[in-house]
C-alpha angles and dihedrals in degrees: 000000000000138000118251139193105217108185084057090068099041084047091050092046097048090043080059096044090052092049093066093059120103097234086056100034096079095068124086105242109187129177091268104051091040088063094044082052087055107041094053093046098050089040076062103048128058120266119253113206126187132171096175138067081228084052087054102038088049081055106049085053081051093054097058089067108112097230088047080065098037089055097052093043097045087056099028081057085048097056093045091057092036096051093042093060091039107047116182 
């Protein structure tokens, strides 16, 4: 068993999933910017931490919850704009 913060891979799979949008495709994403992305959003969201199968899959039903999503895109959108005008 290992311990796993959940809410880090919803938050990598929805940045993905934001990227391919057209909006969003025109920016040049690299390595180092997506990490900065992810690291202020998840320093902005609460930790989700499983150990069990039963814990992620409890979470992934959470997850389908409308406002579990909200949440991620609505600080996922603030980094973006964050790290863009503030470029390391």
């Amino acid at each position: 068993m290992q311990l796993i913060n959940y809410m880090e891979e919803a938050v990598k799979r929805t940045l993905e999933e934001l990227l391919l949008d057209p909006a969003y495709k025109k920016n040049d994403f690299n390595e180092k910017i997506k990490l900065d992305i992810l690291a202020y959003t998840l320093n902005h969201l609460p930790p989700r931490y499983i150990v069990t199968e039963k814990g992620h899959l409890f979470t992934r039903v959470d997850e389908l919850k409308q406002q579990f999503r909200t949440d991620i895109l609505v600080e996922l959108s603030k980094a973006i704009e964050r790290i863009k005008a503030n470029p390391r």
